[in-house]
C-alpha positions in Angstrom: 10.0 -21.7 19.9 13.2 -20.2 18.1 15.8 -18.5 20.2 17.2 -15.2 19.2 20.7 -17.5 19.0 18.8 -19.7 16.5 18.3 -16.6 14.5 20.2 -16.1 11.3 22.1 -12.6 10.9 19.7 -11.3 8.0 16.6 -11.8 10.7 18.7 -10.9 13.6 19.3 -7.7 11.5 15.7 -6.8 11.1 15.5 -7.3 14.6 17.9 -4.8 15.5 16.7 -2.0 12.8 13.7 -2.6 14.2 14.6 -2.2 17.8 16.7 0.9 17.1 13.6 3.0 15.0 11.5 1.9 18.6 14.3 4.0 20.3 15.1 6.8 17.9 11.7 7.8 17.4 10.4 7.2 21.1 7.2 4.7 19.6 5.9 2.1 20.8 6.9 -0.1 18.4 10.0 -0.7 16.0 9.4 -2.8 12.9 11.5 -3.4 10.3 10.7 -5.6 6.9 12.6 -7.2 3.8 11.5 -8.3 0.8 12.2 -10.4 -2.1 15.5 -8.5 -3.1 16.9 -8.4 0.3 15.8 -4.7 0.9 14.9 -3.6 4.2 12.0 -0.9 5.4 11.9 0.4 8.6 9.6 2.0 10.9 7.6 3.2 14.1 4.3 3.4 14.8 2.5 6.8 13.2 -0.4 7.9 15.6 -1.5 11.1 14.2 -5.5 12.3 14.5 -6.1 11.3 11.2 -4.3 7.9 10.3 -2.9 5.7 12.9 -0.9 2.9 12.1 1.4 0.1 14.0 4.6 -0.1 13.2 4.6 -2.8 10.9 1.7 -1.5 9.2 4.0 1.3 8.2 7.0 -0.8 7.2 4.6 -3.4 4.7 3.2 0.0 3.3 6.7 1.6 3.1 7.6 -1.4 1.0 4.7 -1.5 -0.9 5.4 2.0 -2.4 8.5 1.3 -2.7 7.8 -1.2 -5.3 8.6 -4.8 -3.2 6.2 -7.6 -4.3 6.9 -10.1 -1.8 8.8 -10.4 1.8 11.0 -12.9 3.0 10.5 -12.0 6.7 8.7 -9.7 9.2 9.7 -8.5 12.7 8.5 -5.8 15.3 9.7 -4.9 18.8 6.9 -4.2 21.3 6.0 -4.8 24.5 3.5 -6.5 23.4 3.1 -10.5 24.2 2.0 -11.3 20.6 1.9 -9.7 17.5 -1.8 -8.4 16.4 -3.9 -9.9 14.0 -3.9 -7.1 12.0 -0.4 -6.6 11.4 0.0 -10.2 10.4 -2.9 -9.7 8.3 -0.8 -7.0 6.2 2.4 -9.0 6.3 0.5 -11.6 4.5 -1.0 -9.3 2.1 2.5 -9.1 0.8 4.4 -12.1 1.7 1.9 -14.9 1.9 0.6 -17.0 5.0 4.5 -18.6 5.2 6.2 -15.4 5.7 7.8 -15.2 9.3 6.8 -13.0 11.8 9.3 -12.6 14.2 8.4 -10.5 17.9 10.8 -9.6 19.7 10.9 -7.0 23.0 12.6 -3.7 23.5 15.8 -5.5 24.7 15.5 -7.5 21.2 15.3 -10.5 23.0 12.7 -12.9 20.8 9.8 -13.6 22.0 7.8 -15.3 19.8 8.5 -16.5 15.8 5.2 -17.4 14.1 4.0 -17.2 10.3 1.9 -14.8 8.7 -0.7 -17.4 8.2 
């Protein structure tokens, strides 16, 4: 498994966007994404009555309509132990089965660095 040390600074970056919209917002989850140009999107998880989406649902669909095509990498910060099936699902909508996925906890520690695929 990769170590958060291992971590270059533009993945450790999405790391820590994601970590701080987890915080700001009081969700409970963070997620931030970039894509082809380097951009980054970043969200929390939306749980309204009528559309409820995880946090890195939001931040693919953010960069979607934003006009992205691809994504170089993926992360969200959760409490969770792995990241769901259907948020890899969308990440590889976007930025194909090799596009990382990295999960890290609320203290942005990495937890677990796997592919879209």
């Amino acid at each position: 498994m990769t170590q958060s040390s291992d971590l270059g600074p533009e993945d450790r970056k999405i790391i820590t966007l994601a970590r701080s919209a987890r915080a700001r917002n009081g969700v409970p989850e963070g997620a931030a994404v970039r894509d082809e140009t380097g951009r980054t999107y970043v969200a929390g998880t939306v749980a309204l009555d009528s559309l409820k989406l995880s946090a890195l649902q939001t931040a693919v669909a953010m960069a979607v309509a934003s006009g992205a095509t691809s994504l170089e990498a993926a992360a969200v910060v959760s409490d969770a132990d792995a990241a769901s099936d259907e948020d890899r699902a969308a990440v590889r909508d976007l930025g194909g089965a090799g596009t990382p996925v990295l999960l890290a906890g609320p203290d942005g520690e990495l937890k677990a660095a796997v592919t879209a695929g």
